[in-house]
C-alpha angles and dihedrals in degrees: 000000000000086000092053094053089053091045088052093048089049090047088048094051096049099048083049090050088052095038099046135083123305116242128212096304076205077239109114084196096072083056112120134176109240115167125214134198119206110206094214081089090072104032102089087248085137133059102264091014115138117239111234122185105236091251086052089055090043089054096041085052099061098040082052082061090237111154097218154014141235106194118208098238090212144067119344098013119042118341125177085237097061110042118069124174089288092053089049101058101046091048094056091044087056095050083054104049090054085058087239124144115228098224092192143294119272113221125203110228137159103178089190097058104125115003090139086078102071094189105058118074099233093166092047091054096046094055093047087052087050094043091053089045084054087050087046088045090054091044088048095045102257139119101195126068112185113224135178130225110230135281103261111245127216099214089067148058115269094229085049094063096038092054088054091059100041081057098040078052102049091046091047089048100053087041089056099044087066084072101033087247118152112218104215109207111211132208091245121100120059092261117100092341102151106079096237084062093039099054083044087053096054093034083057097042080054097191122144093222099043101089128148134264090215115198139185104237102071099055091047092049082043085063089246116164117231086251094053094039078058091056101047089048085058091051092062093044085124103060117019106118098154142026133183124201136198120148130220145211113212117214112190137234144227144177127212115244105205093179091066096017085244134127112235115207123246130191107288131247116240115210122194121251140175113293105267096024096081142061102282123105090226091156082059102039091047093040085060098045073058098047088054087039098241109208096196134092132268113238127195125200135181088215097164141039102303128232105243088031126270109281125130093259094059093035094052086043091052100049082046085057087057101052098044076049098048086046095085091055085057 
């Protein structure tokens, strides 16, 4: 019994292997140009934003002419409390009817909430949320679902915190495997953002189906140069199966020092603009998805108060912007 329970396991982690996201091939020729839509950008998450139903974005993302979709798994679009199997159904019916691809669900985690309650088993839940969001993925007809790490907290030690999401990883992963689903870990949350600790984090998860949605808007934060923001895409080669862009205009900040008649300056506030029209080096950072031959798709999210308001018109003007951009990397 006990090799047939090892047998099985190998069988399981193989299928998931084969069934699972493609990582950089390292041939720039295997890179395509495939264009995603998040539907965080139409779903009012923003002062000003527009509130689509999630059949309305679907719909607003084909006319648009976007390959694919990322769906929000979360109020208003699709929550795990309000979808049960015949929701399911009909909602993967739509996508395909509209001829979309579902690219995958974004989940919304933080594996260290919490820690500070010893008695309540946070990583556990949040494997067990994650679990249920790689069940939802297979019923809706996709095989990714996008997490984050964990906000860093300053009431605890740093390893401490590191350890917890390394183990709320490692649960999720197993649980999604059940259902060949890929978790995508993206360069969001406080935990392991720098790509050096990132790749370290995922080398030590060691899951075959625990990769990185790997963007553009950390390392920059982060100050890194375009050169430096290359390399590190070359040091996830291994594991980058997603990316989502959006690009960003920061507009500083100051308080006034009555004591010496003087501003001190505070931490800026970004705004969201057109792609190509802010501060982010997106022809490097997608020339060199290209160089390592990145499999995956391009999304594109308003994530941020948007320059021109957030109603549908500018909305639908901006992700257009996108598409004509993305166009020169075809």
């Amino acid at each position: 019994m006990k090799r047939f329970c090892t047998i099985l396991g190998a069988i399981i982690m193989v299928s998931v292997i084969a069934s699972g996201q493609k990582v950089p091939t390292g041939n720039p020729k295997d890179f395509k140009v495939k264009t995603c839509l998040h539907s965080v950008s139409y779903m009012g998450a923003w002062r000003g934003q527009v509130t689509l139903t999630v059949d309305e974005f679907l719909v607003k993302a084909k006319e648009l002419g976007f390959d694919g979709v990322m769906l929000a798994a979360k109020r208003p679009h699709v929550s795990l409390i309000d979808y049960d199997d015949s929701a399911r159904q009909k909602l993967r019916a739509r996508i395909k009817e509209l001829g979309l691809e579902l690219v995958c669900l974004a989940g919304y985690t933080d594996f260290v909430a919490g820690v500070d309650k010893a008695g309540i088993p946070n990583v556990e839940i949040q494997a067990v949320y994650v679990g249920e969001l790689a069940r939802l993925a297979r019923d809706l007809g996709t095989n990714m679902v996008r997490v984050f790490t964990g906000y860093e907290r300053s009431d605890l030690p740093y390893d401490r915190q590191y350890a917890l999401v390394v183990e709320g990883l490692q649960m999720a992963g197993k649980i999604a495997a059940k259902y060949g689903v890929t978790i995508a870990v993206q360069n969001h949350h406080d935990i392991a953002i720098h790509h050096e600790t990132m790749k370290w984090l995922l080398d030590e998860v060691n899951l075959p189906n625990v990769k990185a949605a790997f963007d553009c808007w950390s390392p920059t934060l982060e100050g890194l140069s375009s050169e430096e923001i290359k390399q590190a895409i070359r040091t996830m080669k291994p594991y980058i199966v997603h990316t989502t862009t959006a690009d960003y205009k920061e507009l500083p900040r100051y308080k006034y020092e009555i004591t010496h008649t003087n501003y001190v300056p505070l931490v800026s506030q970004m705004r969201a603009v057109p792609i190509g029209e802010g501060f982010l080096d997106y022809k490097s950072f997608i020339n060199t998805l290209r160089e390592i031959g990145y499999q995956g798709y391009i999304a594109y999210e308003m994530c941020e108060v948007l320059e021109g308001g957030g109603s549908v018109e500018n909305l639908d003007r901006t992700a257009k912007k996108f598409l004509e951009y993305i166009d020169q990397f075809r």
